[in-house]
C-alpha positions in Angstrom: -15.2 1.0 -22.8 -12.1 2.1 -24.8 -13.4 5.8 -25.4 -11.9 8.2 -27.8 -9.9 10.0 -25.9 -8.5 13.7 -27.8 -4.9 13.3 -28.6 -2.1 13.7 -25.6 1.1 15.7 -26.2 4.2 15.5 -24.1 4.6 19.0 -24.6 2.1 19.2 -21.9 4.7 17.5 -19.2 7.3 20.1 -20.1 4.4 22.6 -19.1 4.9 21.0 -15.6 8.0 22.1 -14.9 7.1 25.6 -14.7 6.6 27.1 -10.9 3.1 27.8 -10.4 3.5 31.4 -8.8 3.3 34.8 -10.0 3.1 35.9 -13.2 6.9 36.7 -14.4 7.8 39.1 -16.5 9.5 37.9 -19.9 11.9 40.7 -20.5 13.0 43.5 -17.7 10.8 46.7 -18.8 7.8 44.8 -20.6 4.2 43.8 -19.9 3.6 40.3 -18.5 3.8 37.4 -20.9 0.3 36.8 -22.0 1.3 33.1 -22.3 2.4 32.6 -18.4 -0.5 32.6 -16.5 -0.8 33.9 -13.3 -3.3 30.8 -11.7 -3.1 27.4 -13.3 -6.9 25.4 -13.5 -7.8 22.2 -12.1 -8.6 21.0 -15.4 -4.9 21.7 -16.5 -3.4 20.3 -13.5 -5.5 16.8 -13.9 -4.5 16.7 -17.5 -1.0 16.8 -16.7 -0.6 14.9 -13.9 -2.8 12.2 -15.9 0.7 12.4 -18.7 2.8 12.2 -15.9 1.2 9.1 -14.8 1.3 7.5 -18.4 5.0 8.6 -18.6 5.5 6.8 -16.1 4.1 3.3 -16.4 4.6 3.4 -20.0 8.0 4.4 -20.5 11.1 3.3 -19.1 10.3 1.5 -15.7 7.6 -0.3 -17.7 10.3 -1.5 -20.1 13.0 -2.0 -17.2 10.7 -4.3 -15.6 9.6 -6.0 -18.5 13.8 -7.1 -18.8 14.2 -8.0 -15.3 11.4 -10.3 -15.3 12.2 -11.7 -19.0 9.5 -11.1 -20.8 11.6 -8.8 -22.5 15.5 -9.1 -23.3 18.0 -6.1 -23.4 20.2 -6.7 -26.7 22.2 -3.6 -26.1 23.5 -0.3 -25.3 21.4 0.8 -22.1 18.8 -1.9 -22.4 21.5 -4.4 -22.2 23.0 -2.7 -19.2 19.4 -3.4 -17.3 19.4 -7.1 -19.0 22.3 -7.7 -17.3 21.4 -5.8 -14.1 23.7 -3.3 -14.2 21.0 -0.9 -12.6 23.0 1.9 -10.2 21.6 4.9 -8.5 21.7 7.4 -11.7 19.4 4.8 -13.8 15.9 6.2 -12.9 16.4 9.8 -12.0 13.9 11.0 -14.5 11.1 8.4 -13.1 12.0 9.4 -9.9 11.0 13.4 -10.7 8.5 12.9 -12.8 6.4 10.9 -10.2 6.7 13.6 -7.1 7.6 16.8 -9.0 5.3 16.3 -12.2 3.0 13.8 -10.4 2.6 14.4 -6.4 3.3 17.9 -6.3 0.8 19.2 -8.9 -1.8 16.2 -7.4 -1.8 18.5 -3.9 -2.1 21.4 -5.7 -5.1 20.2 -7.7 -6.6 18.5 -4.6 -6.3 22.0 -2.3 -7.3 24.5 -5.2 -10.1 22.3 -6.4 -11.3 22.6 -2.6 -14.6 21.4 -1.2 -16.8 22.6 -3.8 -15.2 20.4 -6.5 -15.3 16.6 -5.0 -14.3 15.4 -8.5 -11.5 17.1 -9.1 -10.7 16.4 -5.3 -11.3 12.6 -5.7 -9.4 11.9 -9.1 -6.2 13.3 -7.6 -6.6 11.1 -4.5 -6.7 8.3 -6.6 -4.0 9.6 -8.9 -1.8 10.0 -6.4 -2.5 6.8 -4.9 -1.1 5.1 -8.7 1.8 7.2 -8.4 2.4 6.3 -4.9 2.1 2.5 -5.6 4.6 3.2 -7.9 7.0 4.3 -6.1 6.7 1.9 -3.3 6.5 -1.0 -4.9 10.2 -0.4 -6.7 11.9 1.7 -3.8 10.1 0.0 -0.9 10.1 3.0 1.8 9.9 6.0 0.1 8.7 10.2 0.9 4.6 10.5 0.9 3.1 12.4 4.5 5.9 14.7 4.2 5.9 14.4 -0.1 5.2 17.7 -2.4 5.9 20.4 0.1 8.9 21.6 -1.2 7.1 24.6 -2.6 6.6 25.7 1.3 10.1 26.8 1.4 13.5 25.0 2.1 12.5 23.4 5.9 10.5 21.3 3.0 13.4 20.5 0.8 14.2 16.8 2.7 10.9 14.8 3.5 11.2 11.8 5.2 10.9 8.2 4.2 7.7 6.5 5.5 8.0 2.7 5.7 6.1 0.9 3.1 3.9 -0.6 5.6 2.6 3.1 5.9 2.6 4.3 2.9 0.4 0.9 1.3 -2.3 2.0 4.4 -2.3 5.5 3.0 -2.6 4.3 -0.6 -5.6 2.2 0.8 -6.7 5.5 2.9 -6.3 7.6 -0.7 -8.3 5.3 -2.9 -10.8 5.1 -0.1 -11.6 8.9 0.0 -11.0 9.1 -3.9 -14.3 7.0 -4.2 -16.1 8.6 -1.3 -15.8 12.1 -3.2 -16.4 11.1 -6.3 -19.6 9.7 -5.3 -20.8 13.0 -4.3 -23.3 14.1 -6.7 -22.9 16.1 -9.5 -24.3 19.2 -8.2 -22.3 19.1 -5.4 -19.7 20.1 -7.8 -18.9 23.9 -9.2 -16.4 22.6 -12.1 -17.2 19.2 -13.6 -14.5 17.6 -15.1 -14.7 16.2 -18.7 -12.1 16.0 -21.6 -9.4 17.3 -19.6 -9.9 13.8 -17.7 -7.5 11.3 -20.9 -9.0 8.8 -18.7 -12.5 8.5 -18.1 -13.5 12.0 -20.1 -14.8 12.9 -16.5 -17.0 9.7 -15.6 -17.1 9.3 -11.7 -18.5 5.9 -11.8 -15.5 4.5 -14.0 -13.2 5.9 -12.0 -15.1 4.5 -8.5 -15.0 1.1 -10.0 -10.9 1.3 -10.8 -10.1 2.7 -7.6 -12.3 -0.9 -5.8 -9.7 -2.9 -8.2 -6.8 -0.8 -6.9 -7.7 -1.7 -3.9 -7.8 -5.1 -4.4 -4.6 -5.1 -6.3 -3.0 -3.2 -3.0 -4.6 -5.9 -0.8 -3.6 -8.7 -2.7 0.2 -7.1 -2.5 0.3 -8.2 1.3 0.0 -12.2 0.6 3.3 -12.9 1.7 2.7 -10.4 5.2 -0.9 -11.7 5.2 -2.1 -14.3 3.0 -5.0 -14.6 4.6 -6.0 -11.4 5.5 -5.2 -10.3 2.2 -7.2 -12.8 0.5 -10.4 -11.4 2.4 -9.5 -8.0 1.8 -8.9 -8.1 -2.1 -12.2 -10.4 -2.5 -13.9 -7.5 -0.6 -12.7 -4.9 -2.9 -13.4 -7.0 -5.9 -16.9 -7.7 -5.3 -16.8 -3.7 -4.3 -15.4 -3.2 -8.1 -18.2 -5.6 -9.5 -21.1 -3.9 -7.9 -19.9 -0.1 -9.5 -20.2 -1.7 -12.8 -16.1 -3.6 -13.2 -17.7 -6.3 -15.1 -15.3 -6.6 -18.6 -12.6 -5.5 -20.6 -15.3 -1.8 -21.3 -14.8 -0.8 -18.0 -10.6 -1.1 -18.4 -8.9 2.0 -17.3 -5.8 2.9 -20.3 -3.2 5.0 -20.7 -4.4 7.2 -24.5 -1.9 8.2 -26.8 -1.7 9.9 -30.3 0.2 9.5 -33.9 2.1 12.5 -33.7 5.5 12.2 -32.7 5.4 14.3 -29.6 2.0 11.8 -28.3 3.6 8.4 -29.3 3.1 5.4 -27.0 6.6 5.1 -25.6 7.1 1.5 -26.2 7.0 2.4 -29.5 9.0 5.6 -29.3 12.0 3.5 -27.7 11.4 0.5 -30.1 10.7 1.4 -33.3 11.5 5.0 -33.4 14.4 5.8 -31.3 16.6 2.8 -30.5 15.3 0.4 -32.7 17.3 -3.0 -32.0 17.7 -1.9 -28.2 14.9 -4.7 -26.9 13.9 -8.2 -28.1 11.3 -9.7 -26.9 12.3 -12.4 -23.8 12.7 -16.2 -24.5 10.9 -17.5 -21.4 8.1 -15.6 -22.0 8.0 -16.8 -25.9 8.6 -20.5 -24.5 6.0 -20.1 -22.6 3.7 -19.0 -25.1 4.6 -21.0 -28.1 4.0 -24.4 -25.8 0.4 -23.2 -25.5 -0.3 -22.3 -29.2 -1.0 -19.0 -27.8 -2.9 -16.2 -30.3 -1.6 -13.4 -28.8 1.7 -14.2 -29.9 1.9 -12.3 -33.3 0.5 -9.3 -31.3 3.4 -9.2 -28.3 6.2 -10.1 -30.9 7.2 -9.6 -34.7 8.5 -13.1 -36.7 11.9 -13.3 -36.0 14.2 -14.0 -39.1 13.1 -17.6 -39.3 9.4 -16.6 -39.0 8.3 -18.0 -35.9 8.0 -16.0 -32.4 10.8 -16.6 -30.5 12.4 -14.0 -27.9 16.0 -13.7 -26.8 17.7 -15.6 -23.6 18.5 -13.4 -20.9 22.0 -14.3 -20.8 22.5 -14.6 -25.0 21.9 -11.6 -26.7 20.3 -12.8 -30.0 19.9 -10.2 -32.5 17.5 -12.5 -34.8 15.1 -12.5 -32.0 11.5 -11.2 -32.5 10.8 -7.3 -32.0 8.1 -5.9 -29.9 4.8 -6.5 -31.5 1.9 -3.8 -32.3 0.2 -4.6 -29.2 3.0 -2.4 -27.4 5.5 -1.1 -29.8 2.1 1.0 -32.1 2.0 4.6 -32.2 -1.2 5.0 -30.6 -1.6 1.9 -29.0 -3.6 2.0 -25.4 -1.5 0.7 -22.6 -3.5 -1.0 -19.8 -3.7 0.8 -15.8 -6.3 -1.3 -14.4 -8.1 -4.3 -16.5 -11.0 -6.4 -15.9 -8.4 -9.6 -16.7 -6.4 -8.1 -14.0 -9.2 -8.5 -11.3 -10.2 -11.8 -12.3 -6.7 -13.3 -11.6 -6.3 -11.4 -7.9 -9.9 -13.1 -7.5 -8.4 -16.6 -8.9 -5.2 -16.2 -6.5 -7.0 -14.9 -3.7 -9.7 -17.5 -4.1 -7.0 -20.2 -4.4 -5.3 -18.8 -0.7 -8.9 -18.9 1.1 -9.8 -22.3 0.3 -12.3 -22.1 -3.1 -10.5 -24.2 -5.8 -13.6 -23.8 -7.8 -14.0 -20.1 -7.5 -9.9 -19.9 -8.3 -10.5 -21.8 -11.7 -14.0 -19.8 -12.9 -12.1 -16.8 -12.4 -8.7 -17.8 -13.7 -10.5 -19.0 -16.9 -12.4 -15.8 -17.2 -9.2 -13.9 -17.0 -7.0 -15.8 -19.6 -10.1 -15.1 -22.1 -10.4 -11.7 -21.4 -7.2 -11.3 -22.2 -6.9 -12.7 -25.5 -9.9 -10.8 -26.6 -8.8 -7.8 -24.9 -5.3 -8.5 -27.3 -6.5 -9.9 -30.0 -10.3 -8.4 -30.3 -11.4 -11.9 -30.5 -12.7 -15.0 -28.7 -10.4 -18.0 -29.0 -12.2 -21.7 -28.5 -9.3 -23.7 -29.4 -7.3 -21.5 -26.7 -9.9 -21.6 -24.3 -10.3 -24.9 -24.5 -6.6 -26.0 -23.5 -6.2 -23.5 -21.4 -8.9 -22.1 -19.6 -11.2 -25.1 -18.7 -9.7 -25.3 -15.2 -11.5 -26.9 -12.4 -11.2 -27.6 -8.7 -8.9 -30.1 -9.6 -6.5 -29.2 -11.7 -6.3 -25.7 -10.9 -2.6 -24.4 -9.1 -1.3 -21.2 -8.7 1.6 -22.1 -11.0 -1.3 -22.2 -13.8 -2.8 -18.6 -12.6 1.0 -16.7 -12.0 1.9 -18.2 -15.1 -0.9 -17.3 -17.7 -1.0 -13.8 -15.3 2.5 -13.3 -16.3 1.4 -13.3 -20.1 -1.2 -11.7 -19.4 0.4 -8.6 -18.3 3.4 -8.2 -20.6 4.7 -4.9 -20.1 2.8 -3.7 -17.3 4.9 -3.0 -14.0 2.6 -5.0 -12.0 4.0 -7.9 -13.4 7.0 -7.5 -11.8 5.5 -7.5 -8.1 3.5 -10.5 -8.8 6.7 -12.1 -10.0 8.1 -11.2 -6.8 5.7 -12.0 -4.6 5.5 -15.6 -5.8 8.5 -16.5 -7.7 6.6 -17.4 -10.6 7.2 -18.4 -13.6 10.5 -19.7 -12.5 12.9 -17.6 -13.7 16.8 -18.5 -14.3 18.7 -15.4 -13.9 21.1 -14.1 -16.5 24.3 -15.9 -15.7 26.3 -13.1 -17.2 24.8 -10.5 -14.8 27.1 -8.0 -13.0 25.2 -9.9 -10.2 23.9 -13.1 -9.2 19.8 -12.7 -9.0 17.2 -11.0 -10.7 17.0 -7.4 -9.0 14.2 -7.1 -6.3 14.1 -3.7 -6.4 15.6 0.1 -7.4 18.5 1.7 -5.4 17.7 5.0 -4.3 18.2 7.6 -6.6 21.7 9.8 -6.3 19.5 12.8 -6.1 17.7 11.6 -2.5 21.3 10.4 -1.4 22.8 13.7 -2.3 20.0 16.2 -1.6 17.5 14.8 0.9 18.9 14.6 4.5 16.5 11.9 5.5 16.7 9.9 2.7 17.0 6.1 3.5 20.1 4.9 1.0 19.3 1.1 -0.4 22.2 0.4 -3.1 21.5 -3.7 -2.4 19.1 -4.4 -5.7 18.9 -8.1 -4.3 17.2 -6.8 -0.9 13.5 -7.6 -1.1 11.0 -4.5 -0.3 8.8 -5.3 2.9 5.9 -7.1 1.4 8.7 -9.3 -0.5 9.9 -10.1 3.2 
């Protein structure tokens, strides 16, 4: 259930940046600060690593990866530079830090301080950094984890080295395994309970158990083109897992929560509305797509262009009458979806579809296009659900379930590994790009290249990650 969540300030993540040691003394000769403590509390580290997270898939790889896949269009300045793929080692420096220096290093601190005697605390940064780590593997591929967040050991821990991705999905598996293992501890088995300092799930272990199952299944499901069978199994495993803890509609979705102050803004509307208004359109396939189904989540996704229909910009025509970003996104407070109920359905429809149950594929498909549009639009649709989600054995293709996933997920960086991983919706690349393709990944950052002696250097954007192999 959306819950009210107290509001979130960004002036948390600047907290984050402070080294967690000793208190330091704020001018030679004086007492300590009062304000720089000399411990930092679980509940503060959780708190901000939860920020970090939403930073993350809410801000500017969520919008970069809404461009490269075209639901989105980059009109100009930098957004146009990513709409036309010019995407080069300095683009994503920020995301880079703020996943392992705001997110993985403060997620092992949390999970050693917490300790035995606090499972929760223990278990919500598993999963935690399992999200971040998903992350980062699914855009750079092989990327630091075993070795990840040790930097505070001293310099022999400044250059960790890059585990393949086959490794590091396992350990996210491994991670989201023990997450759910220690949150099912009991509560008395716990000394500090978490509760409002978790913007999540205010502290709920079950909630979070039943995410982690669909995170599994989402991590399975990544492997369909290493093991479409296998994977198949495995995500159906994990769903029915995510059924029986209670993952059974859109009140069980796990959000990003964000405020109407300026400094706890939703960042797709901070970028779009606030800060670089004009920047972003929304994409014309995804609008083509859309309008040919009558769809009514179109005047939630987009704002009536100047001839007042919905109607996004071509990739490779940057058409300043296009429609904006619509409220569903671009609103101060909006929540931004993590993990969804409409989500599981469609791994169950594809992975159903792989392993031989046409029926199965089309119950679930159909469930997951109506959760959806009520989860958009706060309302059941007949007239939509009756052209387009009364599939059957027969008719049902993955074309139909990729397709109506794709809408489904505008905005959400998951979109652009399931775009990957099956080439659908078919996509024309932008014929004015600095290069031929849609990207298939992030270069490494210059920082890795310049500081981290074991870094693995990938400037080819075209070269797919392993599970795009």
């Amino acid at each position: 259930m959306k819950k009210e969540m107290k509001k979130i300030t960004y002036i948390a993540l600047a907290f984050l940046l402070i080294t967690f040691g000793g208190c330091k003394k704020f001018v030679d000769g004086y007492d300590e600060s009062p304000n720089d403590p000399a411990t930092v509390t679980n509940a503060l580290l959780l708190s901000n690593s939860e920020v970090a997270y939403f930073a993350t898939v809410n801000g500017q790889l969520s919008r970069q990866t809404s461009i490269m896949i075209q639901q989105a269009a980059g009109v100009d300045f930098q957004s146009g530079d990513i709409n036309d793929y010019a995407i080069e080692e300095g683009t994503n420096i920020n995301e880079w830090n703020v996943i392992y220096s705001n997110g993985i290093v403060n997620l092992k601190k949390l999970y050693t301080q917490a300790g035995d005697q606090n499972p929760y605390y223990q278990g919500m940064s598993r999963i935690l950094t399992a999200m971040f780590m998903g992350v980062a593997t699914d855009l750079w591929g092989d990327v630091p984890f075993r070795e990840a967040g040790n930097g505070m050991n001293g310099p022999s821990n400044f250059s960790p080295k890059f585990d393949k991705q086959a490794d590091v999905i396992a350990d996210i598996q491994t991670y989201l395994t023990e997450g759910i293992a220690l949150l099912q501890k009991t509560e008395a088995e716990n000394t500090l309970i978490p509760g409002a300092d978790d913007y999540i799930y205010a502290g709920d272990p079950n909630a979070w158990i039943a995410a982690a199952h669909v995170l599994k299944a989402r991590y399975h499901n990544r492997l369909s083109k290493r093991d479409a069978a296998g994977s198949a199994t495995n995500a159906l495993t994990s769903l029915a897992n995510a059924t029986a803890a209670g993952f059974l509609d859109n009140a069980n979705n796990m959000y990003a929560h964000f405020g109407a102050n300026s400094n706890e803004y939703n960042q797709w509307y901070a970028f779009t509305v606030v800060e670089r208004n004009g920047y972003m359109k929304t994409g014309l396939p995804m609008t083509n797509i859309m309008n040919a189904w009558n769809d009514p989540r179109l005047p939630f996704y987009c704002v009536a262009d100047t001839g007042g229909g919905y109607n996004g910009s071509a990739p490779d025509v940057r058409n300043l009458d296009a429609s904006e970003i619509g409220p569903y996104l671009a609103t101060a407070n909006a929540p931004f979806p993590i993990v969804t109920f409409y989500e599981a359905k469609f791994i169950e429809a594809e992975a159903k579809l792989r392993s031989g149950d046409a029926a199965g594929a089309a119950a679930a498909h159909n469930e997951a296009v109506m959760a959806s549009v009520i989860e958009v639009t706060g309302a059941a649709n007949p007239a939509f659900e009756n052209s387009q989600a009364k599939e059957t054995s027969a008719t049902i293709t993955l074309a139909k379930i990729m397709n109506h996933k794709y809408v489904a997920m505008f905005g959400q960086v998951e979109a652009y590994a399931d775009w990957r991983r099956t080439n659908l919706p078919a996509l024309t690349p932008n014929a004015s790009g600095v290069i031929p393709s849609i990207p298939r990944r992030l270069p490494t950052v210059i920082d890795e290249r310049l500081y981290n002696k074991n870094a693995v250097v990938i400037s080819d954007i075209t070269l797919p990650v392993w599970w795009d192999q």
